[in-house]
MARSE-446455 format. One record per residue: x, y, z of N, C-alpha, C in turn. Coordinates in pm, whole numbers, padded with zeros to 5 digits, always signed. Example, Ala and Ser with C-alpha at 12.3 -4.5 7.8 and 13.67 -1.06 7.14 Angstrom:
+01319-00569+00780+01230-00450+00780+01320-00330+00780+01285-00225+00708+01367-00106+00714+01290+00003+00787
END
This chain:
-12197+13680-07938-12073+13622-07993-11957+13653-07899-11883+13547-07875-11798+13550-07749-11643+13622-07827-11626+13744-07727-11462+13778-07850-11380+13701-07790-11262+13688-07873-11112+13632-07856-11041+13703-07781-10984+13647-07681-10861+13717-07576-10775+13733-07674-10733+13848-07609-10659+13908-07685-10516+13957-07547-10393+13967-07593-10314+13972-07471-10237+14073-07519-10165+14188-07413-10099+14281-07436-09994+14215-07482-09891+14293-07571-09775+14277-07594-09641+14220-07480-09670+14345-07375-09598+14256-07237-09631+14134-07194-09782+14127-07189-09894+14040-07121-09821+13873-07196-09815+13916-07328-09752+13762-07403-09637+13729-07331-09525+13833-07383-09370+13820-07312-09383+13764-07197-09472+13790-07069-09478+13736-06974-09479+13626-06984-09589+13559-07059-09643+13408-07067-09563+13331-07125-09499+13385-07214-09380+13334-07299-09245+13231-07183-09231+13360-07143-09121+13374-06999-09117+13208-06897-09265+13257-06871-09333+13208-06791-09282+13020-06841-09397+13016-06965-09383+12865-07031-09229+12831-07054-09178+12918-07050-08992+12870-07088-08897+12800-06993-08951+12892-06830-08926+12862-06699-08979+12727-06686-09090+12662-06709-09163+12577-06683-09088+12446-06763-09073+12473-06854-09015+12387-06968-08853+12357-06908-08784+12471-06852-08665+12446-06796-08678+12368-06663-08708+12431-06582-08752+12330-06482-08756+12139-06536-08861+12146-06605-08878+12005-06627-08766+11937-06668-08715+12014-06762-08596+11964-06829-08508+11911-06702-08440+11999-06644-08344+12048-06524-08424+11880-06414-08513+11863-06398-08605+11752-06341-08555+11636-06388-08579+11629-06523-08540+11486-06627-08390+11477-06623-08288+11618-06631-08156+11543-06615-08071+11555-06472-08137+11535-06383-08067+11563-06277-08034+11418-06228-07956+11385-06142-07957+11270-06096-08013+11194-05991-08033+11053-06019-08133+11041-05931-08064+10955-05789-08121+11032-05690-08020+10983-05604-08057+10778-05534-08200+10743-05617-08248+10595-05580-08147+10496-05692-08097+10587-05788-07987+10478-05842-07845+10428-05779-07829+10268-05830-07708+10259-05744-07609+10279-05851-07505+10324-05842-07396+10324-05986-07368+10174-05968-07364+10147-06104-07307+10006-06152-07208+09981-06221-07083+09909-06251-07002+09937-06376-07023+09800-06437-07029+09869-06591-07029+09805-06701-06925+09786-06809-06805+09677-06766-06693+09672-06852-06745+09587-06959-06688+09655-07104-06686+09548-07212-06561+09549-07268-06513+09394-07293-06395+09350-07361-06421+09365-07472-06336+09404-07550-06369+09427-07680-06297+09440-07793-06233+09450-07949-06165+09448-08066-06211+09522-08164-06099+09609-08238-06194+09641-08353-06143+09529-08461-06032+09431-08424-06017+09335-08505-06108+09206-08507-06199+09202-08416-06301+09101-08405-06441+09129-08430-06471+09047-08586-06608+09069-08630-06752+09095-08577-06743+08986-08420-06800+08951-08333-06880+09126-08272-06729+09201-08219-06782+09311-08135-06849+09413-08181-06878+09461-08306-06935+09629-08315-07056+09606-08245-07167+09489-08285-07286+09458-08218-07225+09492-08062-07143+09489-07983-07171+09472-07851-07106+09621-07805-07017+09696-07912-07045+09799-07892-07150+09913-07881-07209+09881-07966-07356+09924-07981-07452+09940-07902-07384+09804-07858-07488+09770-07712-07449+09868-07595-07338+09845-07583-07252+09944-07479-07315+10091-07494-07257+10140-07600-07318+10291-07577-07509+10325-07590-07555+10174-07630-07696+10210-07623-07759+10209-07438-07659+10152-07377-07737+10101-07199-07659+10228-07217-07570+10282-07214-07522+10419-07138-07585+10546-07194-07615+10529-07317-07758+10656-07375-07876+10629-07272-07910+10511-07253-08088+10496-07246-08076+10432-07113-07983+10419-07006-08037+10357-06894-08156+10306-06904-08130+10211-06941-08308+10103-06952-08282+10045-06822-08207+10047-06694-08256+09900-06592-08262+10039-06482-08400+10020-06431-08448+10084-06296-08389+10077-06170-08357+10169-06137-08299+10166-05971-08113+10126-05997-08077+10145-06106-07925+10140-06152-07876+10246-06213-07765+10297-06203-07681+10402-06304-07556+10339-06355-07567+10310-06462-07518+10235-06548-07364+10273-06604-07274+10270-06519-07124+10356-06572-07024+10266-06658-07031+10312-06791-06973+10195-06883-06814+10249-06920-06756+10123-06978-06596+10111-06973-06594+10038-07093-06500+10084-07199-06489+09997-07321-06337+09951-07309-06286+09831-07305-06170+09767-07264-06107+09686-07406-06023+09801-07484-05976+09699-07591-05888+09620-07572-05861+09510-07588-05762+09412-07569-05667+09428-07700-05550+09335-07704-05486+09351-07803-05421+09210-07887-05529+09148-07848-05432+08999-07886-05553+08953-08009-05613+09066-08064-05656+09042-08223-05573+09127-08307-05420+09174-08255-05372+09308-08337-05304+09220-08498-05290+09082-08433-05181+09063-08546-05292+08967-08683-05415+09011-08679-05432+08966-08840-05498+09036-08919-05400+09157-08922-05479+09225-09013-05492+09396-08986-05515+09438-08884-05571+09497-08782-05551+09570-08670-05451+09682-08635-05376+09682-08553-05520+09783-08437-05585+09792-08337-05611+09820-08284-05596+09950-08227-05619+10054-08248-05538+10181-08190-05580+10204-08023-05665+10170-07999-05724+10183-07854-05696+10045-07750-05611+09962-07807-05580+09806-07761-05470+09862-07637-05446+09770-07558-05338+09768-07451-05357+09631-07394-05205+09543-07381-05187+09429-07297-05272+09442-07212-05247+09533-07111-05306+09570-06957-05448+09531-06974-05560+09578-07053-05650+09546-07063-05645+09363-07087-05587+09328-07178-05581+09155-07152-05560+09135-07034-05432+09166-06973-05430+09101-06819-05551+09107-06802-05594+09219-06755-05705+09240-06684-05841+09174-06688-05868+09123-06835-05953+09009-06853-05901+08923-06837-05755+08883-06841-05771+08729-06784-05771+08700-06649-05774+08814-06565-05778+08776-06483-05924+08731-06385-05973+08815-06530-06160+08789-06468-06116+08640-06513-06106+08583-06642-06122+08434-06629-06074+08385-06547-05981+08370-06513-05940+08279-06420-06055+08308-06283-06113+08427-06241-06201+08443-06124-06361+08344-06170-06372+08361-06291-06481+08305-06374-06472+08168-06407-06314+08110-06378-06320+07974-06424-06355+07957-06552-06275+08045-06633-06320+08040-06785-06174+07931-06820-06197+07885-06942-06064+07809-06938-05953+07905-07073-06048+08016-07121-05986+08093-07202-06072+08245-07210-06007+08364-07226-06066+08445-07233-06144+08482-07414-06234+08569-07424-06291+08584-07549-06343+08726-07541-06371+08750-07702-06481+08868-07695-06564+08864-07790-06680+08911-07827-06684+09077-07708-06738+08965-07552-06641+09032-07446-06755+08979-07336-06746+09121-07227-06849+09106-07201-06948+09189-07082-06917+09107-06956-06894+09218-06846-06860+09195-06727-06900+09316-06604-07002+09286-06557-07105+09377-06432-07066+09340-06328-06996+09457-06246-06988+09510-06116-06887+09372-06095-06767+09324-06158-06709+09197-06117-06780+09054-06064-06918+09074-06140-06965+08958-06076-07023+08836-06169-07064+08920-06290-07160+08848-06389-07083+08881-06506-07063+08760-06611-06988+08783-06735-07089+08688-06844-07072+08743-06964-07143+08693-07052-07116+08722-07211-07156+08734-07278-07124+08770-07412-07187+08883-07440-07104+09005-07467-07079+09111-07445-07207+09207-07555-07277+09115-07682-07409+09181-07746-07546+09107-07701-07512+09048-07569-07669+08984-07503-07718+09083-07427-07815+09175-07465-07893+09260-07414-07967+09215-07297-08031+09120-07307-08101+09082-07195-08032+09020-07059-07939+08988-07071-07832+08949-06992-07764+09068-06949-07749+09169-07018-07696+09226-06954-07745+09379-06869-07922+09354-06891-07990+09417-06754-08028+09301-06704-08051+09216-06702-08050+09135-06571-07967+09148-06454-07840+09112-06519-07725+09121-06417-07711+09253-06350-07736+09378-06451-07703+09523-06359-07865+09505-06285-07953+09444-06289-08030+09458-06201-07999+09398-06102-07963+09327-06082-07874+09223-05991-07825+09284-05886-07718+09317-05977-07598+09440-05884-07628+09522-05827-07765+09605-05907-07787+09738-05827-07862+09712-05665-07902+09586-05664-07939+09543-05521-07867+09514-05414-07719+09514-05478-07638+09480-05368-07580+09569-05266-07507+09534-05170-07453+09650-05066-07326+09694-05157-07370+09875-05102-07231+09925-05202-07173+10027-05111-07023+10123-05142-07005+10177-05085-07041+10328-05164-07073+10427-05097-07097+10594-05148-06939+10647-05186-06930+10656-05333-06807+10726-05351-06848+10808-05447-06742+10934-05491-06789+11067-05550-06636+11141-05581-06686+11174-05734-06550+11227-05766-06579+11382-05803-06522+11486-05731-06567+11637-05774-06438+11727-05801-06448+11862-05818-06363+11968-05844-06264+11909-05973-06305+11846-06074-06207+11815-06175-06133+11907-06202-06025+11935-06263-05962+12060-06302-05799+12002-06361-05730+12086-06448-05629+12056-06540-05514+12161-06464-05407+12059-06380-05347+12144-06299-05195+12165-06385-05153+12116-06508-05118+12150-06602-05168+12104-06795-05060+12108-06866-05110+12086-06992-05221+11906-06973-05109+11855-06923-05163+11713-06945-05195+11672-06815-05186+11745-06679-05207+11655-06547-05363+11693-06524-05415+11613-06473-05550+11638-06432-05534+11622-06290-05616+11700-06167-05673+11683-06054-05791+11682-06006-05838+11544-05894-05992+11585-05922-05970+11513-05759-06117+11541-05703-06131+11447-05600-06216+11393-05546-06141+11283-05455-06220+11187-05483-06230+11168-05288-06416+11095-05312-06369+11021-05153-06465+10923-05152-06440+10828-05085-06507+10686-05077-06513+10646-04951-06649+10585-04877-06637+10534-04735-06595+10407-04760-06614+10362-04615-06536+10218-04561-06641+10130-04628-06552+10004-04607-06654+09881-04719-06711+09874-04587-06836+09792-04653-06903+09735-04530-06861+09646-04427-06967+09561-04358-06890+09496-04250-06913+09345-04332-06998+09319-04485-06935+09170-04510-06837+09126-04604-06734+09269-04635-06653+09311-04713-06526+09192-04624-06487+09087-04640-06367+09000-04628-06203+09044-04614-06161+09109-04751-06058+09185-04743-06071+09349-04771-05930+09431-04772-05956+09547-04819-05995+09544-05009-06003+09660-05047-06020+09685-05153-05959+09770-05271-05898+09737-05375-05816+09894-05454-05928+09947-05481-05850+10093-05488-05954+10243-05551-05890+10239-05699-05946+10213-05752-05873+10263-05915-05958+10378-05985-05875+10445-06052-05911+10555-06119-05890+10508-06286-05978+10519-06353-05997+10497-06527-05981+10652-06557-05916+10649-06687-05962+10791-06758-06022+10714-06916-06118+10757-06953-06136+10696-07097-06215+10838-07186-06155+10800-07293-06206+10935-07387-06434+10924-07413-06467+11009-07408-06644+11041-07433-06658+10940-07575-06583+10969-07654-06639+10888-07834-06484+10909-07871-06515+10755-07947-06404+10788-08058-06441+10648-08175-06366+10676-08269-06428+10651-08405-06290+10569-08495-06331+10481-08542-06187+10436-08626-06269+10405-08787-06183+10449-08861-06186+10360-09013-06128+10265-09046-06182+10086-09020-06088+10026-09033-06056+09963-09172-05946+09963-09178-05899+09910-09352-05832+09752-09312-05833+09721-09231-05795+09577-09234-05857+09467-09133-05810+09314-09117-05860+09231-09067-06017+09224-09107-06107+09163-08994-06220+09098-08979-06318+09205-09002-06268+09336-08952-06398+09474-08969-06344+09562-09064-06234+09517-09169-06240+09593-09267-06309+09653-09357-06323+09804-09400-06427+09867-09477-06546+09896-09380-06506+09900-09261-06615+09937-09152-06567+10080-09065-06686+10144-09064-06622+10285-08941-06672+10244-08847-06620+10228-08734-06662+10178-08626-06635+10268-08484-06727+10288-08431-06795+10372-08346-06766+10336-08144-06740+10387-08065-06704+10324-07920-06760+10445-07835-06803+10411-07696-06793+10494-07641-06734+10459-07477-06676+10549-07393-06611+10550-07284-06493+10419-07341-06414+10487-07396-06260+10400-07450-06177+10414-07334-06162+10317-07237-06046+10343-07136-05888+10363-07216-05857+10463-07146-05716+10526-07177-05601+10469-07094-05640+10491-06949-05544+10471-06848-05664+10452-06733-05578+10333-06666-05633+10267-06520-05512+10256-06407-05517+10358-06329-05413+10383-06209-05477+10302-06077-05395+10272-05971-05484+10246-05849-05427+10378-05762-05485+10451-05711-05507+10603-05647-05499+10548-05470-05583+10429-05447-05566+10432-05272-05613+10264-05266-05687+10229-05142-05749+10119-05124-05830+10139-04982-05934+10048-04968-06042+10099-04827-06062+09932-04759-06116+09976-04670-06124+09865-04600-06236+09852-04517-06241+09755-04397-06417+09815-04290-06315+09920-04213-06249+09982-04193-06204+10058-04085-06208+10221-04143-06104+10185-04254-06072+10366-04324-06141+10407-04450-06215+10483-04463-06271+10597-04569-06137+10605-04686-06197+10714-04775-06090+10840-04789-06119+10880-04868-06074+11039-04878-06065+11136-04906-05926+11197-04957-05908+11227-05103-05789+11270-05120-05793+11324-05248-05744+11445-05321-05671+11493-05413-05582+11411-05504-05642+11363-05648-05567+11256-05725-05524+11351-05848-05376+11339-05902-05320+11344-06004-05317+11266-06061-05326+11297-06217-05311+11183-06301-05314+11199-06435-05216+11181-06513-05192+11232-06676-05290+11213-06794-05315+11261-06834-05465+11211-06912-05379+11224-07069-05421+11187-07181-05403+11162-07308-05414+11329-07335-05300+11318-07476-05271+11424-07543-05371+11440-07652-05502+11490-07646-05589+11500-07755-05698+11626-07636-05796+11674-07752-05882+11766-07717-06018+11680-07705-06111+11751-07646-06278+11696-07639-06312+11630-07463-06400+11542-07479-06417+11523-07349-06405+11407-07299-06350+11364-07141-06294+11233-07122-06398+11207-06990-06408+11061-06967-06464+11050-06826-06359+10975-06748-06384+11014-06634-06295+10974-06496-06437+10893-06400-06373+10752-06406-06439+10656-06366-06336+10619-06218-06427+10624-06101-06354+10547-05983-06415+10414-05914-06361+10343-05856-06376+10183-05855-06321+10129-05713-06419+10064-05645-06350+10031-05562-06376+09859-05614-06272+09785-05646-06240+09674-05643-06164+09600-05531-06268+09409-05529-06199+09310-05444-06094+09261-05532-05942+09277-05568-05890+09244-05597-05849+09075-05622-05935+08989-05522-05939+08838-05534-06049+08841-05566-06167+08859-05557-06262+08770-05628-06358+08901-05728-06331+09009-05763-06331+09127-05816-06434+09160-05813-06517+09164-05726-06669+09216-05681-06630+09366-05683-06706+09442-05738-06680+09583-05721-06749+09601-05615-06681+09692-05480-06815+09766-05395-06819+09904-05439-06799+10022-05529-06869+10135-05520-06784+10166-05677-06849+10246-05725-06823+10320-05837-06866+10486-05858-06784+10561-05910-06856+10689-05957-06795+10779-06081-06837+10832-06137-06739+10902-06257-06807+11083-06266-06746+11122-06331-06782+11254-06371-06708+11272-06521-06751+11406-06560-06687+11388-06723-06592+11509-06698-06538+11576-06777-06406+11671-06819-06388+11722-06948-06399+11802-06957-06385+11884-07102-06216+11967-07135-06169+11881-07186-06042+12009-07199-06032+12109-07325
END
């Protein structure tokens, strides 16, 4: 009759140790980053006064949980507009600026009016903002294209409300036409509304990466890089925000490079 191993008291602790290391590792494996992804950005236009969007919110923070499209890193932007404020509904996360800013994709899109929810990848591909399948197609798309290497590090809170972080981005390539702005996003990790009026009334409705503020920090070109130390005021609230950077064609709004990091204050 064959006996049972039996293991010293240390002898376990060891093994214990041992399997924990192993387990970390893997872990530490699964979240590290992978350097065969290309960052992509994923803006969605969006309302909490329009019935249309929670579906495409949903969507939003589900591609930025689950990176489902291979060989992409998926950096998402929730863009409330504000021209659903007046029925019903006042928007707390809305800003004009964000309208400009979609209309100005239409007009690049040849839309003859802007709408939402709509989805808009790497300035190139726009669509209706809860089409899932459309919208890894297109970041598969993108992630094939020529991009530039940019990287934002040393975040840090150089007072109550200023943030410093930095940033550096190489030169566009050589079939890059004009130069390009660097813009810097700050948008809050989650945030949450109860709405009591308009179209999503009696709904809690859920967002993630809420742009706050969109500065332009520099611009690149085929000749100059850069490298530089950015200030920039971030929102008066606690928890955690991401800092999204962008190099945008300002005429025909092809993004060439993107990168973000997060911030805890």
């Amino acid at each position: 009759m064959t006996r049972p191993l039996r293991l010293s008291c240390s002898a376990a602790v060891i093994l214990l140790v041992l399997m924990a290391l192993v387990h970390l590792l893997a872990e530490s494996r699964d979240n590290a980053p992978d350097p065969a992804r290309t960052p992509v950005l994923v803006e969605l236009f969006t309302s909490e006064g329009c019935s249309d969007c929670p579906p495409a919110d949903a969507l939003l923070d589900r591609l930025d949980r689950s990176q489902p499209v291979a060989g992409a890193e998926l950096i998402v932007l929730s863009e409330h507009v504000d021209y659903w404020n007046d029925i019903g509904w006042r928007d707390p996360y809305s800003s004009h600026a964000y309208s400009e800013r979609q209309s100005a994709y239409a007009a690049r899109f040849g839309l003859s009016s802007v709408y939402t929810p709509q989805m808009v990848v790497d300035g190139k591909f726009e669509f209706v903002g809860s089409d899932e399948q459309r919208a890894i197609t297109a970041a598969s798309t993108a992630a094939k294209a020529e991009k530039v290497g940019m990287t934002l590090s040393g975040a840090h809170l150089e007072s109550e409300n200023v943030l410093a972080v930095h940033l550096d981005a190489g030169q566009l390539p050589a079939t890059s036409t004009r130069p390009a702005a660097v813009l810097l996003a700050i948008a809050d990790e989650k945030d949450e509304s109860h709405v009591t009026g308009g179209e999503n009334g009696g709904r809690t409705l859920r967002h993630v990466a809420v742009l706050r503020s969109l500065k332009q920090v520099g611009s690149l070109d085929r000749v100059n890089s850069l490298s530089q130390d950015v200030r920039i005021e971030i929102p008066r609230r606690n928890g955690s925000i991401r800092l999204i950077a962008f190099a945008q064609d300002e005429e025909n709004g092809t993004i060439w490079g993107v990168a973000s990091t997060r911030f805890s204050k």
